[in-house]
C-alpha positions as CSV (number, residue, x, y, z in Angstrom):
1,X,-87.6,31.2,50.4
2,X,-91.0,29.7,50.8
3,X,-91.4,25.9,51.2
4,X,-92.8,26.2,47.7
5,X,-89.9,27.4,46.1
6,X,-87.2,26.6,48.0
7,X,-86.8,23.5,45.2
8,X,-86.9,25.6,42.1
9,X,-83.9,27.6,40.2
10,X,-84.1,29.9,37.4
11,X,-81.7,28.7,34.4
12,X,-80.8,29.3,31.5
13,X,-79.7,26.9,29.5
14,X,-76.7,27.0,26.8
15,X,-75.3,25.0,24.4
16,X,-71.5,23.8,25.0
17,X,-70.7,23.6,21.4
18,X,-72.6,26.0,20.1
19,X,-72.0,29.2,22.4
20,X,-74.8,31.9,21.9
21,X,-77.1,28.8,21.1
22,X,-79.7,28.4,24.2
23,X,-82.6,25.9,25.2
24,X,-85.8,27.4,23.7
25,X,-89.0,26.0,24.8
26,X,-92.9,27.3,23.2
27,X,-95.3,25.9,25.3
28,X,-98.1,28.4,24.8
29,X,-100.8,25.6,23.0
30,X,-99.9,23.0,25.5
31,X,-102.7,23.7,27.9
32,X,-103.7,19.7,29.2
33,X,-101.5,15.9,29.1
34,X,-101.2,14.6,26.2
35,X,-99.3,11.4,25.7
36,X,-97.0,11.9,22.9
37,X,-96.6,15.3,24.3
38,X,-96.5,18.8,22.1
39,X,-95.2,22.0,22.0
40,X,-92.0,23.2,20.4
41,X,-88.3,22.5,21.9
42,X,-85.7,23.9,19.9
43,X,-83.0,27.0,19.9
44,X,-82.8,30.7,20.3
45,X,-79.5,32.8,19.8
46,X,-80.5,34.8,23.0
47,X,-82.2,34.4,26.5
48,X,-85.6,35.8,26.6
49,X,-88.9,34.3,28.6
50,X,-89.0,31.2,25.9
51,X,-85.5,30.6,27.0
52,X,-86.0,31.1,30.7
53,X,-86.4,27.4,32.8
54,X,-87.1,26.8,36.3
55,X,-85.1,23.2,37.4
56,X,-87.3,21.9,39.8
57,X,-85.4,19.6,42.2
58,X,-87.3,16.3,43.4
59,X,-84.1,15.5,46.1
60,X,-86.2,12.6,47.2
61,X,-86.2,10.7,43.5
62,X,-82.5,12.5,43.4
63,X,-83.5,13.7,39.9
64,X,-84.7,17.1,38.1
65,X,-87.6,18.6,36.2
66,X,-87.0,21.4,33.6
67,X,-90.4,23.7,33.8
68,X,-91.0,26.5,31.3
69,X,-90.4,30.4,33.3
70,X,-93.1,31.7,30.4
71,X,-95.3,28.5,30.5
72,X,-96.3,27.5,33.7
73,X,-96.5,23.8,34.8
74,X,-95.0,22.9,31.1
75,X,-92.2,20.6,31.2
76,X,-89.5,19.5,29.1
77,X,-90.1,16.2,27.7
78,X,-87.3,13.4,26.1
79,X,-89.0,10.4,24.3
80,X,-86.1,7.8,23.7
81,X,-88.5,5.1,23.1
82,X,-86.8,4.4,19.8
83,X,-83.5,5.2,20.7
84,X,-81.5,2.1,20.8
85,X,-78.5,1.8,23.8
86,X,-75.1,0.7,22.1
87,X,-76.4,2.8,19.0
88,X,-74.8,6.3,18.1
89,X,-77.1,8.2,15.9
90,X,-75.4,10.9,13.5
91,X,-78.1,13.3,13.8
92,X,-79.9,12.5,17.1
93,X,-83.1,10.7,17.3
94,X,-86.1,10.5,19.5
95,X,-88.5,13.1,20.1
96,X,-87.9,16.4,23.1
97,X,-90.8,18.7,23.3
98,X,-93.6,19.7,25.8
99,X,-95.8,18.2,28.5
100,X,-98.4,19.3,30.9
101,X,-97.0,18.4,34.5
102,X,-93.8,16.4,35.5
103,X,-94.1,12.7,34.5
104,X,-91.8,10.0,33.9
105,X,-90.6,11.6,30.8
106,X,-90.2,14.6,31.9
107,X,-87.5,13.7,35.1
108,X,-83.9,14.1,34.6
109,X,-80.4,14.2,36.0
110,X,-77.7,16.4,35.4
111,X,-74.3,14.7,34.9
112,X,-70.8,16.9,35.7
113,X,-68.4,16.9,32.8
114,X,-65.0,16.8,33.4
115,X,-64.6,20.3,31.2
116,X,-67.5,22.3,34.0
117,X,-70.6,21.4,31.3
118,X,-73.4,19.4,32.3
119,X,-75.0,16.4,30.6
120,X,-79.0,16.4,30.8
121,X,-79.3,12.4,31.0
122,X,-82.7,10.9,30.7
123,X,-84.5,9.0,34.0
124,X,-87.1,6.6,31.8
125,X,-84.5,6.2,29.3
126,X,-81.0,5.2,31.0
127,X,-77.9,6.6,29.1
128,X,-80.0,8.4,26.6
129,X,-78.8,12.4,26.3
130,X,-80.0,15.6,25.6
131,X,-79.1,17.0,22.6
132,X,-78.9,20.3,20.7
133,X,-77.3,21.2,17.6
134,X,-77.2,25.0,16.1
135,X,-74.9,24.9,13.4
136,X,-76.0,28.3,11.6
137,X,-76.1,30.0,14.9
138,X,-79.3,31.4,14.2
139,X,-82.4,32.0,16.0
140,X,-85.3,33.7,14.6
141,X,-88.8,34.8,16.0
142,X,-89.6,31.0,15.9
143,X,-86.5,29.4,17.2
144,X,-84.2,27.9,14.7
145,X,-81.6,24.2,15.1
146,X,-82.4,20.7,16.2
147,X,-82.9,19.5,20.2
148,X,-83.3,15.4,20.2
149,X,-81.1,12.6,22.1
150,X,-78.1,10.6,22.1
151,X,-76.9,7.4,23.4
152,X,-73.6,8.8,24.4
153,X,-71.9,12.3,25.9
154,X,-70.1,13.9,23.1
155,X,-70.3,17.9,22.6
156,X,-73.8,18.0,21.4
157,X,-74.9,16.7,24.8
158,X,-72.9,18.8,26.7
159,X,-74.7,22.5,28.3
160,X,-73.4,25.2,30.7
161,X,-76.6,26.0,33.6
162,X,-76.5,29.5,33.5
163,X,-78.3,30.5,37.1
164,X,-80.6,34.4,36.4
């Protein structure tokens, strides 16, 4: 593995509580930084190359990026600016989509679960979540479902890291 790769793994990512329902990012107008970021995040009932992630691992900030397979140097990005600590939020809140490069937003860590899932915590926003909800199970040429943030780990927040 070359010294530029030797940091990267090619994931997919799955919903816990929604099984079939998988991380689905469209980064194909993000093409520069933007500061409230852009792009589509939502989910896909199947892994294809909108559904295909590269975890970038920064071991010296001991924390993650998520890059797009199909989009490259497009990052997953969690705004929890408005989400409030202490608060739980019924439907999720804050904003996940796209960035150009790997910011402050864009750095993560995943969390072991006692059931084998992983949480995808925040690093700019402390004990705000990842989460996903896919409650028709559908997909669609477009993506389908909901991917925003909680406060707290429940089975929203909770993914299985499938390595391809």
């Amino acid at each position: 593995m070359s010294s530029s790769t030797k940091n990267m793994l090619r994931v997919s990512i799955e919903s816990q509580k929604f099984p079939g329902s998988f991380l689905r990012m469209d980064g194909k107008d993000v093409k520069e930084y933007t500061g409230s970021g852009s792009g589509v995040v939502n989910v896909q009932n199947h892994v294809a190359s909108y559904e295909t992630f590269i975890i970038v691992n920064h071991p010296e900030e001991k924390n993650i990026s998520i890059m797009s397979a199909q989009f490259p140097n497009v990052f997953l990005r969690l705004d929890g600016t408005h989400v409030q600590s202490g608060e739980e939020y019924a439907s999720g809140a804050g904003t996940v989509n796209c960035q150009w490069g790997s910011h402050s937003y864009e750095k993560f860590r995943l969390e072991d679960q006692e059931d084998g899932s992983k949480a995808i915590a925040s690093v700019k926003f402390p004990n705000v979540y990842l989460r996903l909800e896919n409650v028709s199970g559908q997909g669609g040429p477009s993506g389908a479902g909901t991917v925003n943030c909680q406060t707290y780990v429940g089975s929203y927040e909770k993914f299985k890291i499938r390595v391809l």
